[in-house]
C-alpha positions as a Markdown table, in Angstrom:
| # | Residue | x | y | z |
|---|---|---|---|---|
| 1 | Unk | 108.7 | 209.4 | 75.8 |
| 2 | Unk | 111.8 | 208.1 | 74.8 |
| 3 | Unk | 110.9 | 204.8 | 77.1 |
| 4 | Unk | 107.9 | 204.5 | 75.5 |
| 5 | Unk | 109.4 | 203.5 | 72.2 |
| 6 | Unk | 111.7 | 201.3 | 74.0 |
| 7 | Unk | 109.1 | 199.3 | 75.3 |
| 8 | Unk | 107.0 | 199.2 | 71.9 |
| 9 | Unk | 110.0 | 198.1 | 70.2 |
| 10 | Unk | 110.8 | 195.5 | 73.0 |
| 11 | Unk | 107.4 | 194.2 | 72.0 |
| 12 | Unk | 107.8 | 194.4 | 68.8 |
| 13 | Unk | 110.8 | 192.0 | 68.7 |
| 14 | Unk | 108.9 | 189.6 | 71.6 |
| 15 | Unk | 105.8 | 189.6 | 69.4 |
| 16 | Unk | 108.6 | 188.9 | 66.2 |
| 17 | Unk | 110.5 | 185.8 | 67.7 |
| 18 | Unk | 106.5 | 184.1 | 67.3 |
| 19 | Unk | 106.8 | 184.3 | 63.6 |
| 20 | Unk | 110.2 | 182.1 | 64.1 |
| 21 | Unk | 108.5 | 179.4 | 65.7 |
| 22 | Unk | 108.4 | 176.2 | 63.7 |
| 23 | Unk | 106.8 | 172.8 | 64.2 |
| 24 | Unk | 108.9 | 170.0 | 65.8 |
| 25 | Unk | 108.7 | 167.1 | 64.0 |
| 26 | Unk | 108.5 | 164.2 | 66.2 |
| 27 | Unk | 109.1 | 160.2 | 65.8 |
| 28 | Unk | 105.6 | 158.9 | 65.0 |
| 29 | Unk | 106.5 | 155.7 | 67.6 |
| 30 | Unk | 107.1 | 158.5 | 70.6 |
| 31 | Unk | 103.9 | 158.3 | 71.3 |
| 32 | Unk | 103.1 | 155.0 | 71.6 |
| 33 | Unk | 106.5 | 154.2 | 73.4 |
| 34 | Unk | 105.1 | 156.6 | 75.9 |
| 35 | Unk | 101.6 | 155.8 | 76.2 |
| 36 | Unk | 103.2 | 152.0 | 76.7 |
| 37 | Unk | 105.5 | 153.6 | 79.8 |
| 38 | Unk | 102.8 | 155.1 | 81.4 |
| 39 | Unk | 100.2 | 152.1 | 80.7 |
| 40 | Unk | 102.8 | 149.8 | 82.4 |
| 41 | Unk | 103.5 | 151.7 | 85.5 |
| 42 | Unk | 99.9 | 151.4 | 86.3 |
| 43 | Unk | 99.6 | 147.9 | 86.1 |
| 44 | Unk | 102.8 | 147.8 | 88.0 |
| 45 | Unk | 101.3 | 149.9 | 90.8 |
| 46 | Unk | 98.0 | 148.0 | 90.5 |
| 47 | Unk | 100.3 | 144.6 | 90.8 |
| 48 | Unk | 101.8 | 145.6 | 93.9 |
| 49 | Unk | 98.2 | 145.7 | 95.9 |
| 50 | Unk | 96.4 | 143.0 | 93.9 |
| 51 | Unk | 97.3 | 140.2 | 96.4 |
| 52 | Unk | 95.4 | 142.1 | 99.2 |
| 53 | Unk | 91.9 | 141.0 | 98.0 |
| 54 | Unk | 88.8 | 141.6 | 100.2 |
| 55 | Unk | 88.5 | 138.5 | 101.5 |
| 56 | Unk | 92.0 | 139.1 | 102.9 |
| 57 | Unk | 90.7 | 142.3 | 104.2 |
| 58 | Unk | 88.4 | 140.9 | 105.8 |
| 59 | Unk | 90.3 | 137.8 | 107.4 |
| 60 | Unk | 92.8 | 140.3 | 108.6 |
| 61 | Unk | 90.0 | 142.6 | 110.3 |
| 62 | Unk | 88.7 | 139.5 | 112.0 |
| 63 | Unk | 92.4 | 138.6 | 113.8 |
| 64 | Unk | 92.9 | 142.3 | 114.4 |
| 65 | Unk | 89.7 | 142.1 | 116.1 |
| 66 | Unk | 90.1 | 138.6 | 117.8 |
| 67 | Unk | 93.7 | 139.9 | 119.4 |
| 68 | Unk | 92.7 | 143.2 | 120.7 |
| 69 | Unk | 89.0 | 141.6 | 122.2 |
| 70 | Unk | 92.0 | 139.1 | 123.7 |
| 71 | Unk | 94.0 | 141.6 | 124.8 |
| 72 | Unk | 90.9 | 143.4 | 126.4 |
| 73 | Unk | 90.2 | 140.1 | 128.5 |
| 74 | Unk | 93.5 | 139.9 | 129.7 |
| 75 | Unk | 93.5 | 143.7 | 130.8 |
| 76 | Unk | 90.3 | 142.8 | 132.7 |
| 77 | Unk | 91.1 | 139.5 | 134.5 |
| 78 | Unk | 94.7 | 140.6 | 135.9 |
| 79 | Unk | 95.6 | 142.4 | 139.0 |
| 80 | Unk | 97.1 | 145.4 | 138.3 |
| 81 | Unk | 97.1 | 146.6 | 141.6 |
| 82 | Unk | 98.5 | 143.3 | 143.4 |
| 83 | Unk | 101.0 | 142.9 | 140.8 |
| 84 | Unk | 102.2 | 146.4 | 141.8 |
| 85 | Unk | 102.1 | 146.0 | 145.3 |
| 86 | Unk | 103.8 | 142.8 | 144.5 |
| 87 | Unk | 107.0 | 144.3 | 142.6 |
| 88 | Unk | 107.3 | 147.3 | 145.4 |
| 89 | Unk | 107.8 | 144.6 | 147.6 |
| 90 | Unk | 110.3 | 142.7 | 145.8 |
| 91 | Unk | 112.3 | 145.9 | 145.1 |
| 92 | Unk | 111.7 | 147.5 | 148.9 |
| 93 | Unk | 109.5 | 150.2 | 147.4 |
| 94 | Unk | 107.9 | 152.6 | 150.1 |
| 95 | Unk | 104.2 | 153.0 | 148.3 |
| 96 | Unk | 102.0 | 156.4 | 149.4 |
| 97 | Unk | 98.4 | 157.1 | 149.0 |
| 98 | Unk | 99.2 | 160.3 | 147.2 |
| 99 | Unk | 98.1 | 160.6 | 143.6 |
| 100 | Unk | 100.8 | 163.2 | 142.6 |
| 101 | Unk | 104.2 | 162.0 | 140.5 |
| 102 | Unk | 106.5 | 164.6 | 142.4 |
| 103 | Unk | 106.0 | 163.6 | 146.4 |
């Protein structure tokens, strides 16, 4: 019982310390000085990524495109295999037929 009251009157003084709350008065420019923070941080963020219009996009697809279709080519027309056989030589390297890493 005697907990009871304890609480109530814990709650009474919580519900108490609202009465004590008073509006803050604030600058009348705080606002604005914020709103102009925020306001330029985007236009610095949007700054940053303006130069990368789509038509730069778009020219830098194409050459990302052009090296790796380049690239591919290349892949294709060259020897892999003599070019190995080719450096085992150079270095004495005994080559097997077997497909496994640990022989």
């Amino acid at each position: 019982m005697n907990t009871n009251e304890n609480i109530k009157d814990q709650i009474a003084d919580t519900l108490s310390v609202i009465e004590t709350i008073n509006k803050v008065k604030v600058n009348s420019f705080f606002k604005d000085k914020t709103m102009n923070l925020l306001f330029e941080e985007k236009e610095m963020a949007q700054i940053n990524w303006s130069w990368f219009t789509p038509r730069l996009q778009l020219a830098t697809l194409i050459c990302v495109l052009f090296v790796n279709a380049y690239v591919l080519f290349q892949l294709k027309a060259s020897n892999y295999e003599e070019e190995v056989s080719k450096f085992a030589e150079v270095f004495q390297i005994s080559s097997t037929n077997s497909d496994s890493i640990f022989y």
